[in-house]
N, C-alpha and C positions, 0 to 999 in steps of 0.2 A: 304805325297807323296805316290802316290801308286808302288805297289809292282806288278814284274809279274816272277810267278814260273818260275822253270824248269818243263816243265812236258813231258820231251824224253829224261827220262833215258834209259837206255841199262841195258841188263842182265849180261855183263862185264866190266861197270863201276864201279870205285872203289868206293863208299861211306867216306865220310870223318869225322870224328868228327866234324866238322864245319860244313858240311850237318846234320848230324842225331841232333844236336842242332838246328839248325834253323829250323827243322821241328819242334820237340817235342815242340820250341816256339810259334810254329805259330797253332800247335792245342791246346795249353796254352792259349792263344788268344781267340781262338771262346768258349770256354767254360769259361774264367773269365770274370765273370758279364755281362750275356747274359741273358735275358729272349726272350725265343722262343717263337715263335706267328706264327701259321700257319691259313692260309684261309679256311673257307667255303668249298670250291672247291679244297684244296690238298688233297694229295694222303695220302689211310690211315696209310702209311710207317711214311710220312711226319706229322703226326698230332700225332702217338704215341709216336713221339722225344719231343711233343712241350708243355710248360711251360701252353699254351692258345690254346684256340679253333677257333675260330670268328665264328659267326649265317652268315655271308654274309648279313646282314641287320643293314642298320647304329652302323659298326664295328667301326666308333671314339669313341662310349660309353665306350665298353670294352678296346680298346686302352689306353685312358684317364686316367682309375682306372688301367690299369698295368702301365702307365707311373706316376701315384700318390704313386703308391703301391713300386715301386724302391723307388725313393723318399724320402719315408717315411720309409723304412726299419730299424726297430730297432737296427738289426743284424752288423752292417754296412760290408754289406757282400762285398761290391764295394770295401772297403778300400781306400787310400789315393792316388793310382797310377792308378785304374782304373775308366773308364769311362763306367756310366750306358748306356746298347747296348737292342735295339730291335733287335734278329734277325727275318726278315718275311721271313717263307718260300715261294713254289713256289705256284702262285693260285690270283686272285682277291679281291682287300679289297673294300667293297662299303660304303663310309661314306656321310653322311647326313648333319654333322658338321665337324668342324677345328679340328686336332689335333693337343694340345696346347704342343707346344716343352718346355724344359726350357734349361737352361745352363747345356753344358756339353755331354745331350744326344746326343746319334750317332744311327740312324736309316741305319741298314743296308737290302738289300733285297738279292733275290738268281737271281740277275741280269736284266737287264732293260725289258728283252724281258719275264720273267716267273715270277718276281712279279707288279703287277699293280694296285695300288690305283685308282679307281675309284667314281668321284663325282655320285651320285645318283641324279635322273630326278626331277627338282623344289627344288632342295636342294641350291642352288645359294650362298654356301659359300667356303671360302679359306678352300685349301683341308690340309694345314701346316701353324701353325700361333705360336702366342706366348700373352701368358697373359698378359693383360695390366698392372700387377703390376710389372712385369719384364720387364723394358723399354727396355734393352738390353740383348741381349745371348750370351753365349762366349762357345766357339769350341766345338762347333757342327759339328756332321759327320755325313752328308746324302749319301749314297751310293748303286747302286746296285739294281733301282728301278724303276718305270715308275710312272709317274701323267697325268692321262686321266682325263682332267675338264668337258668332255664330254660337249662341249659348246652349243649343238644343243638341246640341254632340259636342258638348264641353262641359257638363256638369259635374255636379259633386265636389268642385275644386273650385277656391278664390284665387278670380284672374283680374285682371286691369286691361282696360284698350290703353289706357294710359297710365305711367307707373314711376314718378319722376317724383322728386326733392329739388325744385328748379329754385333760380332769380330770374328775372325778368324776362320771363319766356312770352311767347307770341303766341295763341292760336285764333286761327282767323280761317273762315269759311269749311269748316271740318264738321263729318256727320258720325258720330260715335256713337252705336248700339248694338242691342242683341249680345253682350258684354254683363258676368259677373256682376262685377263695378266698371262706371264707363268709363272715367280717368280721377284720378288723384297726382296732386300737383300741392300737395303740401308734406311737412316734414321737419324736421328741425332745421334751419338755414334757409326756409324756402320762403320767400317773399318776391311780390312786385312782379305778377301775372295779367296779360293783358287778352282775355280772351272774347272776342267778334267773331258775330252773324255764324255761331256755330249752333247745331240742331244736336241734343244728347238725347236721347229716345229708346225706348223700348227696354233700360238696362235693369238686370235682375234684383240690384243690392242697394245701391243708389247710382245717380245717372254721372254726378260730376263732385269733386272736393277737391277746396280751394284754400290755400293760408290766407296769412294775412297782407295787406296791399297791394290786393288784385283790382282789379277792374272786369267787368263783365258787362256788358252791353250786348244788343242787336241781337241775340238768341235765342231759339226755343226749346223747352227744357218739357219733354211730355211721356207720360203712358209709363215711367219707370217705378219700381219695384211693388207692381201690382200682382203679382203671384201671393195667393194665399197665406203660403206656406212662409213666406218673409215677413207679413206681416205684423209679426210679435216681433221682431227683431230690432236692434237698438239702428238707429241711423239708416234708414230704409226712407229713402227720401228722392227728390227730383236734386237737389242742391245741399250739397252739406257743405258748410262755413264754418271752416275750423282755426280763424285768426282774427287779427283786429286790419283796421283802416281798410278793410274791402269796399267797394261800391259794385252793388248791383243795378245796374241802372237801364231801364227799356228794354226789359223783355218777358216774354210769353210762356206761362208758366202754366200747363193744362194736362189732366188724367193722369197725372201723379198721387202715389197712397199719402204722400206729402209735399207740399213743396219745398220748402226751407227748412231744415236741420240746423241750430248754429250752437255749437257747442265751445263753451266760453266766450263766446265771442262780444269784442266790444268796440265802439267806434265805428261800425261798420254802417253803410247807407245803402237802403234798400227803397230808388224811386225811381215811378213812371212804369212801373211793371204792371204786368196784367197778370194775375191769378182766378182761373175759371176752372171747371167742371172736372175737381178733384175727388178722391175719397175721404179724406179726413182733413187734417188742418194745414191749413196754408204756409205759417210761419211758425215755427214752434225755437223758443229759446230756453236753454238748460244753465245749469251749473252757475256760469257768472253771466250777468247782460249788464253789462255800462253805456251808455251813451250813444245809444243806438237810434237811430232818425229812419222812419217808416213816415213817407210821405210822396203825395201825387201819385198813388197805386190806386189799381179798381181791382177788388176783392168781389169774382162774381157767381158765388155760391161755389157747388156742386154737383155733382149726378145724382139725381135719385133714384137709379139705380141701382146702387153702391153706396148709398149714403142716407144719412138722414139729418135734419136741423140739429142734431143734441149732441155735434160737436162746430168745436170756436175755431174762427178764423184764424186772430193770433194769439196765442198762449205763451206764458211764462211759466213752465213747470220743472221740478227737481232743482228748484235754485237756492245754492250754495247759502247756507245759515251767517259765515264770514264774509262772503264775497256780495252774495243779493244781487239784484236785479233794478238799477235805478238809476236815472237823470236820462232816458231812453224818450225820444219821440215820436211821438204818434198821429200825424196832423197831415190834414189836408186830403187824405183818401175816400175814395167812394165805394161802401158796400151796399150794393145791387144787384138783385136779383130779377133778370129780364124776362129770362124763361121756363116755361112753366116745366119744359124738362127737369130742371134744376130747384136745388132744395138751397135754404139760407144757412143761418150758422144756429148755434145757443145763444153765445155770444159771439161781438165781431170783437173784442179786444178781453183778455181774461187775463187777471195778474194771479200769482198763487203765491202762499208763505213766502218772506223774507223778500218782498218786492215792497218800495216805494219809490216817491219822487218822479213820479213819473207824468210825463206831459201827453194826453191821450185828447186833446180841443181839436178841433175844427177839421172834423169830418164828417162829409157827408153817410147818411142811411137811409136816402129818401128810394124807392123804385113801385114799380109796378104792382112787385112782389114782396112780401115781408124778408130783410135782411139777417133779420134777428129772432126767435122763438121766445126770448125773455121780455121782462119789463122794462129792460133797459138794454144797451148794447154792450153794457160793460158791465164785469166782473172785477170788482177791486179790492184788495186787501190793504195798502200802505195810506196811512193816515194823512198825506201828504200829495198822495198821488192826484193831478187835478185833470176834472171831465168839464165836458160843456154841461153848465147848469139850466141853458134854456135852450129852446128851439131855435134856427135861425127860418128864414124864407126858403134857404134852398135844403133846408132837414125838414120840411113842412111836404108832406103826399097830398096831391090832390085828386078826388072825383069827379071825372071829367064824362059824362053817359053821354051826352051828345058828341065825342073826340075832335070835341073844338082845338083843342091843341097836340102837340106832340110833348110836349114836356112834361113831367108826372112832375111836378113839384111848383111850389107859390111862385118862387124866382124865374123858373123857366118862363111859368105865363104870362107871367108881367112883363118880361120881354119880347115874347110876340107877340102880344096888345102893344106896343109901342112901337115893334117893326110892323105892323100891321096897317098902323095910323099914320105914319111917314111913307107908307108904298107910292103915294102919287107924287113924289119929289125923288124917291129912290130910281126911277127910268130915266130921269133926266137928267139927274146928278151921271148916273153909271155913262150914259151917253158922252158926257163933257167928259168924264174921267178917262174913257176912252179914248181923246182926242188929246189928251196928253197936258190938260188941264185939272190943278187937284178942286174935287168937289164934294162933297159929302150931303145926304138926306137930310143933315141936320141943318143946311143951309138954308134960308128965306127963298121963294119964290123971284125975288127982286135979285139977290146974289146971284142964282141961277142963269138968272136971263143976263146979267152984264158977264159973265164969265163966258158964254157960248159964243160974243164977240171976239174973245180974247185967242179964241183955241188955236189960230195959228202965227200968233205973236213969236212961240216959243220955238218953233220949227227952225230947224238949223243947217238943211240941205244948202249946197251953193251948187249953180250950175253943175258943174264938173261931177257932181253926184248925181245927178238925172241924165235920161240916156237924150242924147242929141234929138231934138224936132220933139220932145215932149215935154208939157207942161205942167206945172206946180204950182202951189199957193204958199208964199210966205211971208211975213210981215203984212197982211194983208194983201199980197199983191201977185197977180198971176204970172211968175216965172217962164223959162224954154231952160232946158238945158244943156249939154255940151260935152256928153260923155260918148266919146266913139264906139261905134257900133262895129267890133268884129266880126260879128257872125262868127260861123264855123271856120278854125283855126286848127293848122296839121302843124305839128312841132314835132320833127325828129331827132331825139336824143344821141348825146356821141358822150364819148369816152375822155374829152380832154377841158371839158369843162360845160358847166349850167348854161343854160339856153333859155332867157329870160323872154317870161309871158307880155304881151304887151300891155299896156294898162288900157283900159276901158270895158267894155259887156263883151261878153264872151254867151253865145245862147245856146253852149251845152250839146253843141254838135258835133264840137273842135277834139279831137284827139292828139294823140306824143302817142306815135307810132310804137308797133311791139320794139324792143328788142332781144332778137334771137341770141340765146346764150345754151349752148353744150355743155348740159347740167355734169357731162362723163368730162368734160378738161376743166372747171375747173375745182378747186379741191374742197373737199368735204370739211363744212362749218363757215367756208365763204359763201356768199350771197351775194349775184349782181344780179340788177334788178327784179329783185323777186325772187329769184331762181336757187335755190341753193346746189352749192357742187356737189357730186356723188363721187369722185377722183378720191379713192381711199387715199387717207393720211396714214403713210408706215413709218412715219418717223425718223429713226434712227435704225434700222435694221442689223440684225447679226445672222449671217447666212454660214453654217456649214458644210463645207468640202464635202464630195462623196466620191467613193473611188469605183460606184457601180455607173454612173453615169451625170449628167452635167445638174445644177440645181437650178433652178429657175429662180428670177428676181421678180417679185409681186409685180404685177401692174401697182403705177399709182404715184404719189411727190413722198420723195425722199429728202429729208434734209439735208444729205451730204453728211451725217455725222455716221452713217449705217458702214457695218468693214464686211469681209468675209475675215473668219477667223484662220488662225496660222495651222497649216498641215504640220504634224510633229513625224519627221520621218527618220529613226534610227537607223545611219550609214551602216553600222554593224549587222544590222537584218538585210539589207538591201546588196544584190550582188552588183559586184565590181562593172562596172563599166555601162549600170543601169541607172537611167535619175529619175528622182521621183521630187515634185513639186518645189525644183530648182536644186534638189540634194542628190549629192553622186554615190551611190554605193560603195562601200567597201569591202563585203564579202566575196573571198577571195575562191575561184572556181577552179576546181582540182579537174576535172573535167571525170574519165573513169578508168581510174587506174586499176594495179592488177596483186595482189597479196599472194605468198606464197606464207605457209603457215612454216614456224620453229619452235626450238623449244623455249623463248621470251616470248611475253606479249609486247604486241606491236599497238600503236597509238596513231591515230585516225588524226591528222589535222585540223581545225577549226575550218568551215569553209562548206562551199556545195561543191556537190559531186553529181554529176549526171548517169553516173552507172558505175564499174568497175565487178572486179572478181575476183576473188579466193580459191587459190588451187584444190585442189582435192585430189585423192590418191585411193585406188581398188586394193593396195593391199593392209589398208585401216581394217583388218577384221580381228576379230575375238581371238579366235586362233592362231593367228600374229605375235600378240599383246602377250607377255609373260602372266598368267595368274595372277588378282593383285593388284595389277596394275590397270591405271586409265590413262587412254590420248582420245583428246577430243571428244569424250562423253563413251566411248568403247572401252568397254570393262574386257581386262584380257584372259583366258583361261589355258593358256598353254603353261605346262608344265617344266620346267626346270630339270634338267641329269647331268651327271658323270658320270664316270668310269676310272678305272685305275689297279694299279695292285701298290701294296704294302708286306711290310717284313714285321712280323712280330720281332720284339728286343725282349733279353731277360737278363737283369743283372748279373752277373757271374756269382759261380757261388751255389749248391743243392736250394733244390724246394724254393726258387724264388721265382713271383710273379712273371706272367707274359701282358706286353703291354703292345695291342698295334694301334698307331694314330695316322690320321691322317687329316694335313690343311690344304691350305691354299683355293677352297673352291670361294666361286665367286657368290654364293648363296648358302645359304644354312638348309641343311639338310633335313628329312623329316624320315625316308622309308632309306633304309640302307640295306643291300643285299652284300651278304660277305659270303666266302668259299665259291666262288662259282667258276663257271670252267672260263679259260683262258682263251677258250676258240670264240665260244659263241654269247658269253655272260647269262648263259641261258642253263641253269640247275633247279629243279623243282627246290622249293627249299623243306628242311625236316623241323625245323626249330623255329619259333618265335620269339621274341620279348616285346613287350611295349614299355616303352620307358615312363610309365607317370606321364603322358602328355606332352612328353617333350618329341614322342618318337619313335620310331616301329627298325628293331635289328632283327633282320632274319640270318638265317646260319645254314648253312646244309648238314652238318653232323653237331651230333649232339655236346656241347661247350656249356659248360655251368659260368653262365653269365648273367644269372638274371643280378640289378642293381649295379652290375659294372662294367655300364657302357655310359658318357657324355658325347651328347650330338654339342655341337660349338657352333660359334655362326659363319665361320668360316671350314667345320669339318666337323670329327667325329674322332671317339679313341673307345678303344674294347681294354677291360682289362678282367683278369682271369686268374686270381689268387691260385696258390698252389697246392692249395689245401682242394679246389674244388676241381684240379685237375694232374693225371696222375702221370700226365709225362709235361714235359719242355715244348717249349713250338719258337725258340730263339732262332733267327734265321728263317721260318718257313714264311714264303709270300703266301698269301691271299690275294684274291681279284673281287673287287666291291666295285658295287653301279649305287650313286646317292642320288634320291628323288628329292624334288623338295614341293611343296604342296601349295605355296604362292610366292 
């Protein structure tokens, strides 16, 4: 239930312990389990209070992770009695997506008219929903805000400012329009909705939809689903009623294509509302209607601009053949029509097929202007159903051409003909009554007069109540009274305890000096007098090492739980005899030694080195390097020789083979020069053979050797059957030079 301050106190009211508690409560309140969340667009006052920033650009993102970030709080800083609170300060929120409520949360704002949620253009979703895995919400408190669906760059798609399957949810002082549909707040499990002093206005489809055992009071519900184009559409209303035991009670229902929608609905109480200058019908019921009570409403036409008499007030239409429409009342309401802008009804109460039992007595249809277009006011079908059969005083219009009275009806007049004829006791009576004596017009002349002795009998001041040296009348008798006169009083406030006022008149000159508080010491979310701190709160801090230069600690109160985190420093990276954030190195420092290359490889120690060198040698060249062969990446092309002489052998014996061989060299030969001079290994040669690839025999005279010769890989052998030579060569040397080609 909402709460409304005091806020005209006086500077000589007393303060009570029962005040100074209920305040220190109520700002107890706004700071347990709050997270602040100011706009985009607030003031920089307003955003140095607040928990959250918003970009002004699809602010449900950041919304979402603070409503996850509650939620999920380790801390359980909410506790078991509190309810996790958004506060939004003053400023525009523009969302792109839903923001997904769960149970419990209570989104409050800094009032309908200075916070405002705004749908963003092609964004065409619910601007308040709930996660599908949370079928239902339970008491939830929306308060204190606007929902702009912005529906003119959001078409073609069904959205919701509000989009929920609640229990017992709260809204209270909230402005929802410009919105698809404005909210819906029923569902299967949804009951026991308490919705205050909220305005749903302008909305395309219907304005508001409610289950069953809600409450609705103190609201105005206007101007919704009047686009054309809607209205052939089923549920196109100011209020759709889709449950039982609702109460709609005091409120203001105006320039809607309908007002009441209630589809099945039964039990439900709709009284003390005002229905005015609609399109069509005010209350319309479908399907089933049970026991529904319409009563203390004023039903006051429509626009005639938009309308005409030949449609009904309240109608019973489409109802159900099994279920009907019946034991519903109807009583006590006033259809009147005052102004001449505005048109009446057909009928002001219309039942149709499958309706009886219905109680439709004791209401008024008296006005200025005809209420009704028909013979009667009522349209009835059910054999049972009962009307008022005669006229009363106050259903009686009268013609008044000289505007002798204000009242348009028998009853009205005949009570200013009777307030009229008591006026000359009514100034004297009101006089006494003023004096704090009860008196009334209808009293005798004679009562009057012994009462106006009496008026200060009842007075209850005692001295100590009146200020010193002035006088009073009580029990008959002229009083002084005895209340010290402070005058102007300076009271300067201190720090170690209350500094009590004195008792007697104070005339409002007297001050309690400023006191000076440095909003920068102390910390942000305290408050002494007045003053809130700006001293950033950092909490618990976690500050990282850096090895390019020092980090700095935030200005501001730290709790002492904040660390700087551990440097992780690998001894094995770090050289010997260097320390890094209390670790001593252990890589070990060769400093720059000196290699000389062999024929193993050599292996480098683990460790740094500041420099060193590798020998190197001029005569590493190509022509060094035997053919064939590499050192150090130098491919070598020097050639390989011998020299030598041999003795041909020939077995003993006519006509047998000569065979000369020759080993021991240290390479496999390729180019063999045989018969050459002994001086200088130097003989043109006359003869060739190529061995098939294995090998080139030259000869100086001519030797039939082709096929038998073997190079070896240590030498070479000639042999020279004796068929294809016609002498012996047993015993004769040759001198041979062998090349070899890598």
């Amino acid at each position: 239930m909402s709460y409304t301050g005091k806020t005209n106190w006086r500077h000589d009211e007393m303060v009570t312990e029962e005040d100074m508690n209920r305040i220190e409560q109520g700002i107890s309140a706004i700071y347990s389990g709050a997270f602040v969340i100011a706009p985009a667009d607030a003031t920089e006052a307003s955003k140095s209070r607040a928990t959250l920033v918003l970009t002004g650009v699809d602010d449900d993102v950041l919304i979402n992770k603070a409503i996850s970030e509650i939620y999920t709080n380790p801390s359980g800083e909410f506790g078991e009695w509190k309810q996790p609170t958004l506060h939004f300060l003053e400023g525009r929120i523009n969302l792109s997506g839903t923001i997904f409520l769960k149970s419990g949360l209570c989104i409050f704002g800094a009032g309908a008219a200075n916070t405002i949620f705004k749908l963003q253009d092609n964004s065409k979703s619910d601007l308040f929903g709930q996660v599908a895995v949370e079928k239902t919400l339970y008491k939830n408190h929306l308060r204190g805000f606007a929902i702009d669906g912005n529906h003119a760059n959001n078409k073609d798609k069904e959205y919701y400012g509000i989009n929920l399957i609640p229990q017992e949810i709260i809204l209270e002082d909230l402005w929802i329009y410009n919105c698809y549909r404005g909210a819906k707040l029923y569902g299967e499990g949804a009951y026991g909705g308490f919705i205050t002093k909220c305005m749903i206005q302008n909305n395309y489809h219907y304005g508001l939809a409610i289950g069953g055992d809600s409450i609705m009071t103190s609201c105005g519900i206007g101007g919704n689903a009047k686009d054309p184009v809607v209205e052939l559409e089923w549920g196109a209303c100011g209020l759709f009623v889709a449950g039982h035991n609702t109460q709609v009670i005091a409120n203001h229902f105006a320039d809607n294509l309908v007002d009441v929608f209630s589809n099945w609905g039964s039990y439900n109480q709709y009284i003390a509302n005002v229905f005015e200058a609609g399109l069509k019908e005010n209350i319309i019921f479908e399907g089933r209607a049970w026991a529904n009570i319409i009563n203390s409403n004023r039903f006051g036409g429509r626009h005639a601009a938009g309308s005409n008499n030949n449609t009904d007030s309240i109608v019973f239409r489409n109802i159900d053949a099994n279920e009907g429409g019946q034991g519903n009342v109807i009583s006590g309401n006033s259809f009147s029509v005052h102004e001449t802008a505005e048109v009446g009804y057909k009928y002001c109460i219309s039942e149709s097929a499958n309706c009886d039992k219905n109680d439709f007595r004791g209401n008024s249809f008296a006005g200025k202007y005809p209420a009704y277009s028909q013979s009667s006011p009522f349209h009835v079908v059910g054999q049972e159903t009962k009307v008022d059969t005669k006229l009363e005083a106050a259903n009686v219009s009268i013609i008044d051409s000289a505007n002798h009275f204000t009242s348009t009806n028998v009853e009205g007049a005949l009570a200013e003909l009777f307030t009229s004829a008591s006026n000359g006791k009514s100034a004297v009576a009101a006089a006494i009554t003023g004096m704090g004596q009860a008196a009334s017009q209808s009293d005798t002349f004679a009562q009057l007069a012994s009462k106006v002795s009496l008026i200060s009998n009842d007075a209850n001041a005692s001295t100590g109540d009146v200020l010193s040296s002035k006088t009073y009348y009580q029990g008959g008798a002229k009083k002084t009274g005895s209340m010290p006169n402070h005058g102007a009083v300076t009271l300067t406030p201190n720090g170690h305890g209350s500094i009590g006022i004195p008792a007697g008149y104070h005339n409002g000159g007297g001050v309690v000096t400023q006191v000076y508080v440095p909003a920068g010491d102390v910390k942000a979310g305290t408050t002494i007098a007045g003053v809130g701190g700006t001293m950033p709160d950092r909490g618990a801090m976690t500050l990282q090492p850096s090895g390019h230069g020092p980090v700095n600690i935030p200005a501001g109160f730290h709790n002492g739980g904040g660390q700087v985190t551990q440097v992780s420093v690998p001894a094995g990276s770090v050289l010997a005899g260097t320390w890094i954030a209390g670790v001593e190195g252990a890589m070990p420092n060769h400093g720059a030694p000196n290699w000389n290359p062999t024929t193993y490889d050599q292996w480098l120690p683990a460790g740094y080195y500041g420099g060193g060198r590798i020998a190197g040698d001029g005569n590493l060249r190509p022509d060094n390097i035997i053919a064939g062969a590499n050192i150090f990446g130098v491919g070598g092309t020097a050639i390989r020789a011998a020299t030598g002489s041999a003795r041909w052998s020939q077995p003993s014996g006519s006509q047998q083979p000569s065979t000369l061989t020759v080993t021991g060299l240290a390479f496999k030969p390729y180019v063999i020069f045989v018969g050459l001079s002994p001086r200088t290994y130097v003989v043109p040669y006359s003869y060739g053979y190529y061995g098939g690839g294995l090998g080139y025999l030259m000869l100086t005279s001519e030797r039939v050797v082709q096929g038998c010769f073997t190079i070896m890989d240590n030498g070479f052998s000639i042999y020279i059957p004796w068929s294809n030579n016609s002498q012996p060569y047993d015993g004769l040397t040759e001198y041979w030079v062998a090349l070899s080609v890598y």
